[in-house]
Structures are given as structure tokens and as C-alpha cells.
N, C-alpha and C positions, 0 to 999 in steps of 0.2 A: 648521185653521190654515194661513194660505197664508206660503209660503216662497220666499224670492226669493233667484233663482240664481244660482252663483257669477262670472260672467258679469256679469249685471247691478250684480254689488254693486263688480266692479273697476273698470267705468262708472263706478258712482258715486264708488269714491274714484278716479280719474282727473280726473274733475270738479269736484272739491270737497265732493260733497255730504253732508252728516252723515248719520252711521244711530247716532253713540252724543254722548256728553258732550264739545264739543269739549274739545281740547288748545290749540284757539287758536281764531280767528275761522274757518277752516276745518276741517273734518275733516284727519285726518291723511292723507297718501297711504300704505296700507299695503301696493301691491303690489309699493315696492319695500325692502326691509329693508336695515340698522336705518330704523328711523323715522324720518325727519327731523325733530329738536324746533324747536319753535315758534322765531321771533325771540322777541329781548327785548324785552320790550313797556315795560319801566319809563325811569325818566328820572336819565342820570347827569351828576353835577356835580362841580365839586371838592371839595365838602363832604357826607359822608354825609347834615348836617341839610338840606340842601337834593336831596337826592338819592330817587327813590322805586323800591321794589326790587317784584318780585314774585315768589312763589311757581313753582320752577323747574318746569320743563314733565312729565308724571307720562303715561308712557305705559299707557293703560288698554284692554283690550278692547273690542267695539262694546257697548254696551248690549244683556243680556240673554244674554250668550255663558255658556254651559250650564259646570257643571264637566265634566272627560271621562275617565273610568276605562278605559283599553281589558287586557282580559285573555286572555292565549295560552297556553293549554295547548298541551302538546308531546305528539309521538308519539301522540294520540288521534284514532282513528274515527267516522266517523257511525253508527256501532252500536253505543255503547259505555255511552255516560251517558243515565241514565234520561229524561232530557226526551227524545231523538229514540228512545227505543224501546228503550233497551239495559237491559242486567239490570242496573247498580250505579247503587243512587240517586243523585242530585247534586240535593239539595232549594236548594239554591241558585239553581240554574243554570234550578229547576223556578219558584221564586216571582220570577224574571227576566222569563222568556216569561210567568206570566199578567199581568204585569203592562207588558209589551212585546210583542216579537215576535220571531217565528220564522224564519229563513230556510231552508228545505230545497234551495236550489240556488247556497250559494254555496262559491266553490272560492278554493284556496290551490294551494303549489307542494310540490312529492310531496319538498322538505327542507327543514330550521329557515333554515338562514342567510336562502336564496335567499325563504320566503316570510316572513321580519321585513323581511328590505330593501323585499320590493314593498306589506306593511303600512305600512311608515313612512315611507317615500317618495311613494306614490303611484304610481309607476313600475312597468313590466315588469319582474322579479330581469335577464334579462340584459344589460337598457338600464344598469343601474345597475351594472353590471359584476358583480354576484351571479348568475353561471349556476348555482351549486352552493355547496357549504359552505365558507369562508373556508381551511379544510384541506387543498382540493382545489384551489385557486387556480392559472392558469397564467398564461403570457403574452398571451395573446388575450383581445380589449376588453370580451367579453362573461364573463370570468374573472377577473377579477383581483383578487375577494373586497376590494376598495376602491370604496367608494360615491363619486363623484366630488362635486367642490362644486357642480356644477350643477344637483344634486340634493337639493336641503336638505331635512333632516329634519324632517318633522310637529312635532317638540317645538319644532326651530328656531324656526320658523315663530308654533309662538303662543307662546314665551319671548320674540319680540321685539315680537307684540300685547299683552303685558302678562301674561302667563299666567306662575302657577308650575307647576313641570315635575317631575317625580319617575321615575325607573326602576329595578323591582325585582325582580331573577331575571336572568336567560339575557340576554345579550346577543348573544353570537357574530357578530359584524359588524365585526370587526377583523381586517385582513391579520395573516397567522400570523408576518410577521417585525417587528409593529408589537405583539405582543402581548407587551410585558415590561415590568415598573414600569420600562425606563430609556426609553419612547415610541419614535418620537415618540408622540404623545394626540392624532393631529388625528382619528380615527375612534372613540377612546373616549366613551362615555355622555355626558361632562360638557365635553367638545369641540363635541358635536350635538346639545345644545339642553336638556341637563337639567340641573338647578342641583344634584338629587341624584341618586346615584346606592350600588347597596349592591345586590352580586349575584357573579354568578359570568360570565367571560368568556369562556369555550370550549363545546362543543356538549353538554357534558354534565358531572355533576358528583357523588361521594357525597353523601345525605341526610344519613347521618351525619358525616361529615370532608370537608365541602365546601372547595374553593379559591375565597375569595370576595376580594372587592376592595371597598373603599369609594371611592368619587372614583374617584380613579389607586393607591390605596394598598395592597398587599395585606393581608390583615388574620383573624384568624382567629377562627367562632364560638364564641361562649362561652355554652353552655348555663348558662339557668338552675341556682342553687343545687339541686343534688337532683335534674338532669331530666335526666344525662347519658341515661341507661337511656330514655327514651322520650321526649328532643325532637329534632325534626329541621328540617332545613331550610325544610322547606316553612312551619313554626309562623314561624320566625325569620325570613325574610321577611316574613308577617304582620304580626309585631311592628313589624319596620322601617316599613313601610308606615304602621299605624297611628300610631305616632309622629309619623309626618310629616305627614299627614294632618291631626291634633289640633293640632302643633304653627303649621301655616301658616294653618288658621282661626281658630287663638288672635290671633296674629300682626296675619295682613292676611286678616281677614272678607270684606271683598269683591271678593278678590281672585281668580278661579276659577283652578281648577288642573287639569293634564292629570297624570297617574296612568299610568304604562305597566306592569303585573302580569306578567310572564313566569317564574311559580316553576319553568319546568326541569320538571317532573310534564307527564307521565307517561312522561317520555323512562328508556330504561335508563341506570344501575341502578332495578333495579325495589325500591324500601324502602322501607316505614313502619313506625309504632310497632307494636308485635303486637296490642295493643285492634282498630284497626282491619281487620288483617288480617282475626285470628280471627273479626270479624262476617261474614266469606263461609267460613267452614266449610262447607262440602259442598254449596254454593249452583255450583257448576257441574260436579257430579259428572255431568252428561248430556251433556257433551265439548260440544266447537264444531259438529257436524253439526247436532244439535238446537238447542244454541243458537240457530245462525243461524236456524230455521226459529221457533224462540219470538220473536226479536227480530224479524222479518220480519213477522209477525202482530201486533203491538203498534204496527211502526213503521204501519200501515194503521189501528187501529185511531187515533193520534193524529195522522192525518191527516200525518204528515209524510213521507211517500210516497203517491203516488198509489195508488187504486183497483186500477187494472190496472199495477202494475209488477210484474215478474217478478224471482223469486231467482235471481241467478247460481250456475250448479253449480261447486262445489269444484273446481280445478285440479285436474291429475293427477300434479303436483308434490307435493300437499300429502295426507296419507294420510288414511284414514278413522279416525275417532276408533277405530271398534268393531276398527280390524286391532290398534289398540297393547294391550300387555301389562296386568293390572292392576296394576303396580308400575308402568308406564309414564301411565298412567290416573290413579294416585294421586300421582306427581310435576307430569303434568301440572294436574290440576286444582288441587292446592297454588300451583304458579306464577300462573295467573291468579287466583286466590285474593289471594297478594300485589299484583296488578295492581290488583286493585278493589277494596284497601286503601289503593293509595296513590292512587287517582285521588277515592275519597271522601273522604281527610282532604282535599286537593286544594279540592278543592269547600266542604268545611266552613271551610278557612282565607280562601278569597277572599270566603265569608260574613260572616268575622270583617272582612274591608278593607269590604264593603260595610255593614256593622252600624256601624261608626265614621263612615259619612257620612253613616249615620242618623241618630248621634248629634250629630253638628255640624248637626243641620238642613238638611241641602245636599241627598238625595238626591233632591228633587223635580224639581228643576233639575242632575240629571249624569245625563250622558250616557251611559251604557255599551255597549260592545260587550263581548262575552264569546264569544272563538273557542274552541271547544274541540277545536282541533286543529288542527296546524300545517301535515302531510302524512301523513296518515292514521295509521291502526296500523302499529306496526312489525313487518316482515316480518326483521330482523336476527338474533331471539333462534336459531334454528337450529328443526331438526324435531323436536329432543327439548326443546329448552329448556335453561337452563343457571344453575348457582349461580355462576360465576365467567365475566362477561361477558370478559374479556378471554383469559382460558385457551380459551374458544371460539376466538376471531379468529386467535389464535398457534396451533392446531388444534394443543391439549392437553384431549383429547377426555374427556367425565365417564362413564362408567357409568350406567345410574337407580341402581343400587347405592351407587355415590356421591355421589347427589342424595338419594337417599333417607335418609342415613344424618343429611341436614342438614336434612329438610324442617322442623320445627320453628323452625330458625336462616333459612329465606330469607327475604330481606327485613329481618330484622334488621343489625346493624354488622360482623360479620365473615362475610356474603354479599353479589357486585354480581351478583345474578339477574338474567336476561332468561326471558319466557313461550314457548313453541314457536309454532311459524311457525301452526299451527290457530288460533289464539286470536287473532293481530291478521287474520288473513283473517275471521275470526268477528266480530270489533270492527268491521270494515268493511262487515258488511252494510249495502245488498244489491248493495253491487259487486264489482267483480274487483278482485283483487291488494291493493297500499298503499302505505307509504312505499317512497320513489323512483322508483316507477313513475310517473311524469309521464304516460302513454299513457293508462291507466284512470283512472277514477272512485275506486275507492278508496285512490286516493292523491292526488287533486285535488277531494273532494267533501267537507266538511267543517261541523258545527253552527253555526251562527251563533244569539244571538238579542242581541236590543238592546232596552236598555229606558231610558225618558228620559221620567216621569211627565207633565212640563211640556210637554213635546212628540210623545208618540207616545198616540194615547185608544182605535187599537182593541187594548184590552188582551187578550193570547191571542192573537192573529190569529198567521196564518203568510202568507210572504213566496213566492212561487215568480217572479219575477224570477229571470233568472241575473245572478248579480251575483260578483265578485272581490273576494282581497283588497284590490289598488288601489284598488277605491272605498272605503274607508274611509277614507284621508286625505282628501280631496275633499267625503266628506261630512262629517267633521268641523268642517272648515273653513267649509263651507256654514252649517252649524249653527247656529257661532260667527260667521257675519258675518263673515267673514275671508277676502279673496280668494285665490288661487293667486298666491303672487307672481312678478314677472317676473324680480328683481333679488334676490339675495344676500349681501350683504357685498361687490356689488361685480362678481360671476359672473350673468351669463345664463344665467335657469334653460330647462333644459331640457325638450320637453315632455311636460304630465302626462296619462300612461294610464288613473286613475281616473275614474270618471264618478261623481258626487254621487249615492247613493241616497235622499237626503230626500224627493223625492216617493212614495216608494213607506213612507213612515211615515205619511203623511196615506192613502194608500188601497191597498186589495191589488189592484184594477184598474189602478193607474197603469202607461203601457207600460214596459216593457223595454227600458232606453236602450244596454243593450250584447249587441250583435250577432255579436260576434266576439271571440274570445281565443286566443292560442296557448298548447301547456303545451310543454314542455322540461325533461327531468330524466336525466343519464347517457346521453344515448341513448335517451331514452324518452319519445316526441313525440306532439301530438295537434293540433287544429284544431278549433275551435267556428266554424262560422258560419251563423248563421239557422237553427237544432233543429236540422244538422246537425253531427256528430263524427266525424272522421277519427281513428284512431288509431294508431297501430306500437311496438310493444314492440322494447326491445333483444336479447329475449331472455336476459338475462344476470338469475339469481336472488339477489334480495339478500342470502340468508342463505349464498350460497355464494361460498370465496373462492377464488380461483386466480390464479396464476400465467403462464397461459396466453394469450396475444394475445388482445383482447377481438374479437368479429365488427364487420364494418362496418355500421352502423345501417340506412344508406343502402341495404344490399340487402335489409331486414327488406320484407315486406308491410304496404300499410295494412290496417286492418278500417274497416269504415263502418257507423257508427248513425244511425237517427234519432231522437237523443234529446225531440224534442217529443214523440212516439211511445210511448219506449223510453227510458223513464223511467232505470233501472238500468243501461243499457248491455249488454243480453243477447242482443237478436240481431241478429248481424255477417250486414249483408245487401252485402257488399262486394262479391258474383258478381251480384249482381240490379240494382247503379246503378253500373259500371265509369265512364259520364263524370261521377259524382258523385265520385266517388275523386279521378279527373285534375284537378277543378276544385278542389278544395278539397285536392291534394296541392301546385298550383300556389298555392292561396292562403297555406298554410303556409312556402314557400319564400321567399312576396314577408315574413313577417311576418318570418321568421327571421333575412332582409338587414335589414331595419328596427331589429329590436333586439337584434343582434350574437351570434344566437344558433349559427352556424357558428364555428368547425368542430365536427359534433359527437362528442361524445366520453364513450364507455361506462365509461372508467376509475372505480375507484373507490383506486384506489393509483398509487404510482409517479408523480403529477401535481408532489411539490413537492420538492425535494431537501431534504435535511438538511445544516447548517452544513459548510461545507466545512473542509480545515484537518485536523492530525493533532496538532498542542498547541494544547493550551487552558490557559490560567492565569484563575484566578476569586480574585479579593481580597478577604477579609470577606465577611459572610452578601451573598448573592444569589440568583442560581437563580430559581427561579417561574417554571421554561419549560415551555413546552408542547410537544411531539413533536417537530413539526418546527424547533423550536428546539434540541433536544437533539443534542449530538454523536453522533454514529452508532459507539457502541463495540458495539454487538450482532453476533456473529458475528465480533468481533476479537481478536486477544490485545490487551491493554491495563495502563495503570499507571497508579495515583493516586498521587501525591505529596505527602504535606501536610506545610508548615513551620509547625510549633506554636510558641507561647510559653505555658508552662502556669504560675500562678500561685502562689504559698507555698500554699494549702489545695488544690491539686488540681484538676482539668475536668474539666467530661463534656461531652454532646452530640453533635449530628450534626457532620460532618465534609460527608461528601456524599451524598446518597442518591436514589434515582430510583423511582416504582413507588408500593408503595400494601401494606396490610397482604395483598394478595390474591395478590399477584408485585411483585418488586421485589430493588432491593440496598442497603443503608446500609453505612456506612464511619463507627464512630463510637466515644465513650470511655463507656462505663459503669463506674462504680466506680473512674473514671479509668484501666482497663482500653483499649485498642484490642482493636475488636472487628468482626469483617466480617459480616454475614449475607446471605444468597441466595437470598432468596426464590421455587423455580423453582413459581410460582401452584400452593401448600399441596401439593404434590406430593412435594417435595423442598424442606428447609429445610435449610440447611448454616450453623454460624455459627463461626467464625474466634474467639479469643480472645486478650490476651496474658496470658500469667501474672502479668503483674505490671504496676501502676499506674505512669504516666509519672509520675518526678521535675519538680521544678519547674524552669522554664528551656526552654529550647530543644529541642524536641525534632521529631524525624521520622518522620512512618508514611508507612509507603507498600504498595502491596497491588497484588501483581503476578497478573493474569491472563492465563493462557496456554489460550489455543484451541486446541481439538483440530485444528479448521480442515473444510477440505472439505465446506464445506455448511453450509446456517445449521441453531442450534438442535445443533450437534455441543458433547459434552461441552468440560471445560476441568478443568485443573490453580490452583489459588488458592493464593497463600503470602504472610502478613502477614510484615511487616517494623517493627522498630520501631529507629531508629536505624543501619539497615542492616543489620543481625541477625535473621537468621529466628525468627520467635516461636512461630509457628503454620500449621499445612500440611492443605489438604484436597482430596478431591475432586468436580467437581461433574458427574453422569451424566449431564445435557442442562441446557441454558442457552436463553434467550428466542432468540423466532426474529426477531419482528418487534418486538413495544414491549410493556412492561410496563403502559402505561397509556395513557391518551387525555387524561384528567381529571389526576392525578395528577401534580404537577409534580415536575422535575429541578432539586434544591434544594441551595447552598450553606451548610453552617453551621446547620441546621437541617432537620427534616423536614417540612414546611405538610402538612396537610391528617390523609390518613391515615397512618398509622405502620410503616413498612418492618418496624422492629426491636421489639425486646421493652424498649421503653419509649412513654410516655404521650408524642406529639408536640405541640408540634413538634420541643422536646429542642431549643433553640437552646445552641452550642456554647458554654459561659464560659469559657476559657482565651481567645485571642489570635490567629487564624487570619496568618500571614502574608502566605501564599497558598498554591494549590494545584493543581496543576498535573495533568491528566490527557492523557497521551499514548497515541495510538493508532495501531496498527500497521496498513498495509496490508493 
């Protein structure tokens, strides 16, 4: 099939010339958006009967523009899912590549935000001002976790070639102070080019008690009749999806559509139903040493590693499976166990999104990428692994005693597991390291295959081009006959760092059109140019948190590969070519000025401040904030305030609450009771009650927290108030040090998601909120 390039075809609509059904006597000009509609071709008079009208202008794709399914798995490895060699089947992902292709070398950015921005864009993450995760956000142009307009969004882009547009899962691409149902929306889904949108908008989210949003709306799922007990997230996306899917080729048949699948899997928390779990019972009781050495010989024997690539040896960070305990042995292998139950049902529901455009007829002609992995396996879960991801971070450290006593419950609704740091090093065979490590491979090297019947005939083939995720928009657009446009609603686009892969679908000889790439992640840099790679680690470990000034980047050492070579990245011949270093330490520098990737900076805390201000007043149900949206009472004394109006039969509900069934605190009425609880993550639960139901009418609770002080995470004194009258009095031994949640929003008048207290959430408040007021001490 011969394909003509993106280049060529803005030629052609610059000139006029057709490549679909015109819109008028010319082709449309599509490189500059919106489209400009045709004149009016008919004849008006003063009289309708004398007047001839026609048919208003219908903006349509070129002729022949593919549908386009693009799917992103999170937190996954190139050694993970059974197509590139990993132990957990993904028959999905397996009857893709035969009937498509393979890419074994192409690479993403070592975290979600930074590589969704340079997916959907086209762009370098920190051209686009995504150096890092939208949480992380600073003032510097290469930071600022805001995609600029000059940069328009792939959906944009074919929503105004005539394409409908759908996005479902993980968005994370929104400044963390734009991230609240009250906007502004100019970076939300349905702002940047998708007509729907139904997913979750922060870096991560429970399977069971997701925070999800429809549109701009927040909204909460609603398991099927009888499926609390085993539906999750990942199904009810599907569902969403497939809906949509059906409903728009019912609709408008020939109208193609762009599909963006980002279910959040296989990012922590680690949860699926138990069915899937329990199918890896005892299936990696031979720990990650062997692992990696099974998956290493598989990945050779299906050719998606070279002949002579070499295993990288296990860091000296990361311990030998045989030093841990068998109780350590048997929690470990439990955790990955839940790993590669949620990344199969994973795999089986993107089945179900592709099975439904089977059934509409359409899959011969759609286009699919399918990433299965965003920035490698996550190195976050810690060295032992953990049932309560957030009681790690706040270092409320577990026992295996008290991992072991849940291992039946992980992965289920009242655990957010993460796997030990063994297991995503093992998921990353055959490179070093993973997520956030921008410097290695295995947090930049990532599964690719694509399949597109109508357009791709060596079925099975694999791809070894080095390719990015920025080429993916470019080849989309390619695909579709749709140039790179220059104009945007008006903004000069800025320009695009993807290079079109479509030749290399027609042959696995085609060259190699990108030569060079920089990576950047915390501090943790690299340089690709012509099979050579520079590298320099920050040194700083992801699973470890501190407090401690981070090192300057800048005085770390390169290493140097020749990966045309050195396939895997394993031997640092950085003493044997020192002017190979200096050339390509100077070439990283010129890239870095290029796409705003100075100053850089190792932080992974401390980058965004929390809402300034020591009152806050919140009126009627609101909340739905995310961290750095929350006031900063952790480590304070503090006071809630609330002015009720309770109604002749009585209230209940949340009040206010923050955190998650794992650690957390609500402020609320049961029984029409006030009632406090403290959730210090299952360690200590403390809960406050008053003995007696609020009378109808006006009433006041208020709940005073007194800090021991001296240091975060120091105990505190708590005494409910009802009407100004002490009701209830307790004490709490230690309190959160840093945040109760990441996911888990800080909620007015209700609790979204998962449930602080000992009722079914959200528990929206029925009496009358008049407001409420939370004051916080110095």
C-alpha cells in the first residue's frame, strides 16, 4: 500500500486539491482549524418561492480515514504481558500483534501525565509544559502541568476533520488548581477535542470506589444490580466505552471515530475481582530472580529482543528473592499474584471495547495502537510491598505479620496494595530500573503493537525502528489523510516532534526516521542519537521518601551505551569513548534549551503549595478536591464548624470528610447522631459520638482538634461539640503526617468515592448545610 506523507498532503490542501468528497468545488483547507465552510452556493430572493437553498456545508474526513482506538495501560513493563515474553497472559493484546505488529523499541516518558501529554500532542512532555505529573507542577515553562493552545490535541484535531471523539479512563492533564467541578474546563477532556468523556481525573484511583467524572460532572459508579462484590472499574469503563461505540455507529455509520482507552490499570492500587486474582495462585512462587531469567528466554525466543541481548544484573538496592523470609516469600508472591489479576482482567475488558467493533463491522478499517505501558513498572510499592499504599508514603510502616493476616483480602475493596520493588524490576526485563527513571530503559522502553487489517498485511511482523510516543499522533493523522495543522482556533501551532511511522507498516526494512530523542524525568536524563545513549541517573530511589535536600543532577556521571549494539542497555562503556560522552552530553544540553527542560529538578514533594489562608467557609455539598487543593490542617490544631438546619423527620450524612475507608476523617450524623471518626490507615480508629439525635431546627456541631504539636504525625486531643456543649471526648496516639489520600477526595456534605466512616458513601448530608467553616491554626 503506498502512503503519502504528511507533508505532501498539507501541499495538497494548501492547493486546493481533493483527496476526499468535496465540501464545495474545492477541497476543504484542513491545516488551518475550524474549517472554513463552503460559501453559499444557492440563490436568495425576496420570496422563498423564488429562492433556491441548499444543503449546509457537513464537515467530513478525507475519504478512507480509518476509525482509531488508541489504548494506554499504566504502570506496565516490557516484561510483563505475555505478547513481549512476560508470565501473565494478555490473549488480547496476543491476537493484536498476529494480526498487526510489534514494536520492540519504542519508548514513552518514565510518568503518566508527561507521557499522555507527548501521546496526544505530538510534542516533547516538556515543550508542552508537562516535565512531570500535573501534581508536581512549578513555575518554569517546561512545568507547568498546562498544555498550551499552541499545542492542540490529537482529538482536536480530527473532532474538527469530522471525527467523533470518545475518552475513557485516566486523564491526569489538568493543572491541580484547575482541577475542581467549579473549572475553569479549558484543559478538561471535553474542552480538548472530545465530545465524550467518563473517567477519573488525577493519577490514580480505587477500582472499587473510584472518583469519576462524566463531562465536567462528578458522578459516582453504580454497580450493576448484585455486582457490588465483584464489579470494578476497569468492567465499567468497558461498559462506558461499549455504549458509545454502538450508540455512534447506530447513529452516524459513516462517520469514523477516534476512541482514547486509558483504564488507570495497572497503576497502584493494585485490585481486581478474586476470580481473577486466584487464576495466578502459586504461578510466581519462584520470586523475580528467576522470573526475570524465564521471561528473558521467552522474550528471545519471540523474537522481541534480540539474539545477543544481554540480562541486566539485579541492582544492589533491590534484594535477592532467596535472602527474604518464607512469610516474606509468601506475601510477596500473593502481591504480584493480585498484579497479574488486575492487568488480565485489564486485557480481557479492552477485548470486550475491541469485540464491540467487531460487532459494528468496523474493525477492518480501525486503527489501533495498544501501549501497554506508560513508564515502565512501578518501582513505588516499597521492598516489602504493601496492603495500604498510602500508610506506606505517610511511613506507617506494615509488618509481613500484618500483610499476612490480609493476604486473602489484597486486592479486594477494603485493600489499596502496591507489589515490592522485586517485581516491577522483574516486569521490566531486560532493562535497569522503571518508573521515573527517565535515564534507563526500563522506564523508557515500553510494548507497543498496532493493528489496522485495511492497512497493515505483514500480520505478526515486529517493528525495530526506534520510534516514540510522539510519533503516534503524526501517524495518525497520516493515516487519516489529515495534515498537521498550522492554525488552531486562531493560535499558531507550535512545532510537532513526532515523525509519522506509516512507512514502517508497509515494511520492517523501512529506515529509521528518528535519530535522536531526549528522555527527562526528576532528574533522571538520557540522550539517544544515532544507537548511541547517554545516560545519568538522579540517584535518588523511588520507593524511597525523604525529607532530605535532594543531590544536584548536574554533578551525577553520564554512563554510555551503544544501544545499536547493546540492545538492553548493560554495558556502560563510558571509560572506553570519554569524547563520545562530551558529544552527546553537549547534544543533550542543546535539546534541553530546545524544549524548556531546565532547570532540573529531582524533587518529588514540596514542588506545589497547598491553598493558602487559615478560614475556609464551604456552602452546601461541594469538595471533590484533590491534595493540593485541600487545606493544609495536617499537623495543625484545627476546627470545624458546621451551621445545620435539620428538618421535622431528622438528618444524616456526611458533614465533611477527607481520605478513604484506608485512612481518613468524616464529620457526620448517623442516627441523626454527630459523630467523628479518625481513621489513622486501620491502625487506630477512633470514633466520636453524641448521645443524642440533633432536634429539628438549627443546630451546630463543631469538633475541635488540638495538636500535640512539635513535629508532624504528633498525637492530638479531639472533643465534639453539639450546640456548644461538649458531647464527646477522645484521644488520638498519632495523626497523618502528610495526606490521607492522593485519589480520595476532600468532600463537603457528602463522602464520593470510598467511605471514611461506618456507613455506605457517599451518605450526601439531608438536613440543610448552611455552611461550614474550618479554621486552622498556625
Amino acid at each position: 500500500m503506498k502512503y503519502k506523507s504528511t507533508l505532501l498532503l498539507c501541499a495538497l490542501a494548501a492547493s486546493g486539491m481533493s483527496m476526499s468528497p468535496a465540501l464545495d468545488a474545492q477541497a476543504p483547507d484542513r491545516s488551518v482549524l475550524p474549517i472554513q465552510p463552503a460559501p453559499f452556493r444557492g440563490t436568495i430572493r425576496s420570496s422563498f418561492t423564488s429562492s433556491t437553498g441548499v444543503p449546509p456545508p457537513v464537515i467530513r474526513p478525507p475519504e478512507g480515514a480509518p476509525n482509531v482506538l488508541v489504548v494506554l495501560m499504566d504502570d506496565a513493563g516490557y516484561g510483563q504481558c505475555g505478547t513481549f515474553g512476560g508470565l501473565i497472559p494478555t490473549p488480547t493484546l496476543d491476537a493484536l500483534a498476529s494480526s498487526g505488529l510489534r514494536y520492540d523499541r519504542f519508548h514513552v516518558t518514565a510518568l503518566c501525565s508527561p507521557s499522555r501529554a507527548a501521546l496526544l500532542t505530538g510534542r516533547n512532555h516538556h515543550a508542552v509544559g508537562m516535565g512531570t505529573i500535573t501534581n508536581l507542577a512549578t513555575d518554569f515553562p517546561g512545568y507547568t502541568g498546562a498544555i498550551p493552545k499552541s499545542a492542540a490535541l490529537l482529538p482536536q484535531v480530527l473532532q474538527m476533520n469530522g471525527y467523533a471523539t470518545a475518552a475513557f479512563g485516566k486523564w491526569h492533564l489538568i493543572p491541580e488548581n484547575e482541577d475542581t467541578p467549579s473549572g475553569p474546563f479549558d484543559h478538561w477532556p471535553t474542552r480538548q477535542g472530545f465530545d465524550e468523556y467518563y473517567g477519573f481525573l488525577n493519577g490514580e484511583t480505587d477500582q472499587w470506589f473510584p472518583e469519576l467524572t462524566s463531562g465536567t460532572q462528578p458522578v459516582e459508579m453504580i454497580p450493576p444490580p448484585g455486582r457490588r462484590a465483584d464489579f470494578t472499574l476497569n468492567e465499567d469503563l468497558a461498559d462506558h466505552a461499549i455504549r458509545w461505540i454502538k450508540s455512534e455507529k447506530s447513529l452516524a455509520p459513516d462517520k469514523p471515530f477516534f476512541v482514547y482507552f486509558a483504564p488507570g490499570a495497572t497503576h497502584a492500587p493494585l485490585q481486581a475481582p478474586k476470580m481473577w486474582i486466584d487464576m495466578f495462585r502459586g504461578k510466581f512462587d519462584m520470586g523475580w530472580d528467576r522470573y526475570r531469567e524465564l521471561v528473558f528466554d521467552r522474550q528471545k525466543a519471540l523474537g522481541v529482543i534480540p539474539a545477543d541481548a544481554k540480562l541486566t544484573p539485579r541492582p544492589k538496592e533491590i534484594p535477592a528473592w532467596d535472602s527474604l523470609t518464607p512469610d516474606q516469600k509468601k506475601v510477596a508472591a500473593r502481591l504480584m499474584e493480585v498484579f497479574a489479576g488486575f492487568m488480565a482482567q485489564t486485557d480481557h475488558e479492552v477485548g470486550r471495547v475491541i469485540q464491540a467493533i467487531h460487532d459494528t463491522g468496523q474493525f477492518d478499517n480501525t486503527l489501533i495502537f495498544f501501549i501497554a505501558g506508560d513508564n515502565g513498572a512501578s518501582l513505588e510499592g516499597g521492598l516489602n510491598g504493601t496492603a495500604n499504599g498510602m500508610a506506606a508514603i505517610n511511613g506507617v510502616p506494615e509488618s509481613t505479620d500484618d500483610v499476612l493476616k490480609l493476604l486473602d483480602q489484597l486486592g479486594g475493596p477494603t485493600t489499596t496494595p502496591h507489589y515490592p520493588v522485586g517485581w516491577a524490576w522483574a516486569g521490566n526485563t531486560p532493562f535497569q530500573w522503571g518508573k521515573r527513571i527517565g535515564s534507563h530503559l526500563g522506564g523508557t522502553r515500553d510494548p507497543l503493537v498496532v493493528s489496522w487489517p485495511k492497512g497493515i498485511h505483514d500480520h505478526g511482523g515486529i517493528r525495530e525502528q526506534f520510534e516514540d510516543l510522539t510519533d503516534v499522533t503524526p501517524t495518525i493523522l497520516d493515516a487519516a489523510h489529515v495534515p498537521v495543522p498550522v492554525e488552531v482556533n486562531g493560535v499558531k501551532q507550535q512545532r510537532m516532534d513526532g515523525i509519522s511511522m506509516l512507512p514502517t507498516f508497509a515494511s520492517a526494512s523501512a529506515p529509521g526516521l528518528r535519530t535522536r530523542q531526549y528522555f527527562e524525568m526528576l532528574g533522571n536524563r538520557a540522550i539517544y542519537n544515532d544507537g548511541w545513549m547517554a545516560a545519568s541517573s538522579s540517584g535518588l530511589l523511588p520507593w524511597v521518601y525523604t525529607n532530605q535536600p535532594p543531590p544536584d543532577p548536574n554533578s551525577r556521571p553520564w554512563e554510555l551505551y551503544h544501544l545499536s549494539q547493546d540492545y538492553s542497555e548493560a554495558d556502560n562503556v563510558a571509560s572506553q569513548h570519554p569524547e563520545k560522552v562530551a558529544e552527546l552530553a553537549t547534544i543533550f544540553d542543546a535539546e534541553a534549551k530546545k524544549n524548556n527542560v531546565y532547570p532540573l529538578d529531582p524533587r518529588f514533594g514540596g514542588r506545589q503549595p497547598r491553598p493558602e489562608g487559615r478560614h475556609f467557609t464551604y456552602f452546601t455539598n461541594t469538595g471533590h478536591l484533590y491534595l493540593s487543593l485541600t487545606p493544609a490542617y495536617e499537623n495543625h490544631s484545627h476546627k470545624i464548624t458546621a451551621y445545620l438546619n435539620i428538618p421535622s423527620g431528622g438528618a444524616n450524612g456526611v458533614l465533611m470528610a477527607d481520605g478513604s475507608k484506608n485512612g481518613g476523617f468524616s464529620l457526620f450524623l448517623k442516627d441523626g447522631r454527630p459523630t467523628y471518626t479518625y481513621n489513622y490507615f486501620k491502625r487506630h480508629v477512633t470514633t466520636l459520638s453524641s448521645p443524642q439525635p440533633l432536634q429539628p431546627g438549627r443546630a451546630k456541631v463543631t469538633l475541635e482538634f488540638a495538636s500535640d504539636g512539635h513535629g508532624p504525625g504528633k498525637g492530638a486531643n479531639v472533643t465534639l461539640f453539639v450546640n456548644d456543649k461538649p458531647v464527646a471526648a477522645g484521644r488520638l496516639p498519632e495523626t497523618v503526617k502528610m495526606a490521607f489520600s492522593f485519589e480520595d477526595t476532600f468532600d463537603i456534605g457528602e463522602d464520593t468515592a470510598s467511605p471514611v466512616g461506618d456507613y455506605e458513601g457517599p451518605f450526601p448530608f439531608t438536613g440543610t448545610i448552611e455552611h461550614i467553616d474550618l479554621d486552622i491554626e498556625p
